[in-house]
C-alpha positions in Angstrom: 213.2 119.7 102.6 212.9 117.0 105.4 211.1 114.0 104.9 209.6 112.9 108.6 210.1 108.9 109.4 207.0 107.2 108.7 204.3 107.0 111.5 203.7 103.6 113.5 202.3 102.4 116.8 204.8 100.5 119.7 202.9 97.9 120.4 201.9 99.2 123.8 200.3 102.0 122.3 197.4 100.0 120.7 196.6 98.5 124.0 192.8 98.4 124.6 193.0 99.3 128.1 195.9 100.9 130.5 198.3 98.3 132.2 196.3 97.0 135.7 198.4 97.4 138.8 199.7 94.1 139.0 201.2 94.6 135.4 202.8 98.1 136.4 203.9 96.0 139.7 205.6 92.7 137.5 207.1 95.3 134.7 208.5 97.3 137.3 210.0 94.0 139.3 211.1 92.5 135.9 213.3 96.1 135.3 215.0 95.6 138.3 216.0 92.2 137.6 217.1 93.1 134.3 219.0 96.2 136.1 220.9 94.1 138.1 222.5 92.1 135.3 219.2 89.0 135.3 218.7 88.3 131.6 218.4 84.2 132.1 214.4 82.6 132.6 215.7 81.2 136.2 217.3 84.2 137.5 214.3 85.8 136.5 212.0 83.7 137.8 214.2 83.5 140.9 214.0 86.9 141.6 210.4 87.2 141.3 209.8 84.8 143.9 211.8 86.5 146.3 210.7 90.0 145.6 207.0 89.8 144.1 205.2 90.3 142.8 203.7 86.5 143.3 202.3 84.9 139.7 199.0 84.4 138.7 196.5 83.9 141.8 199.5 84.2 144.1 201.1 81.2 142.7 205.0 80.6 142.7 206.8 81.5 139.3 208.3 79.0 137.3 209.4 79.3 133.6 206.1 77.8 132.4 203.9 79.8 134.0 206.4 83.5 133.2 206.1 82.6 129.6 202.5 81.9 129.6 202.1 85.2 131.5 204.5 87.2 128.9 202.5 85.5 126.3 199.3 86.3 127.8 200.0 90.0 128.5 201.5 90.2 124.8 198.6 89.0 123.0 
């Protein structure tokens, strides 16, 4: 007989509402960073502020205001 693994939610899936398009937009720009080899917070960052999506109320990204944002969107 085979015993199934037991059941659990990604965190993702207890979301109360769908990601907004902004988040789809900085998940999808953070993937390509990551793709091209930019695991570091200023490479990151870097990249974000040359190809967008621009941070919170179209402010520049810095490290401070990526980890509040990560923080923010992980709560």
């Amino acid at each position: 007989m085979r015993s199934t693994p037991p059941l659990y939610n990604e965190t993702h899936q207890s979301r109360a509402a769908q990601p907004t398009a902004y988040e789809d937009l900085l998940g999808d720009a953070i993937e390509r960073a990551y793709g091209q080899g930019m695991t570091e917070l200023d490479a990151l960052v870097g990249y974000l502020n040359a190809s967008g999506p621009s941070g919170p109320n179209g402010q520049p990204w810095t490290g401070a205001v990526f980890e509040q944002k990560m923080a923010r969107l992980a709560a």
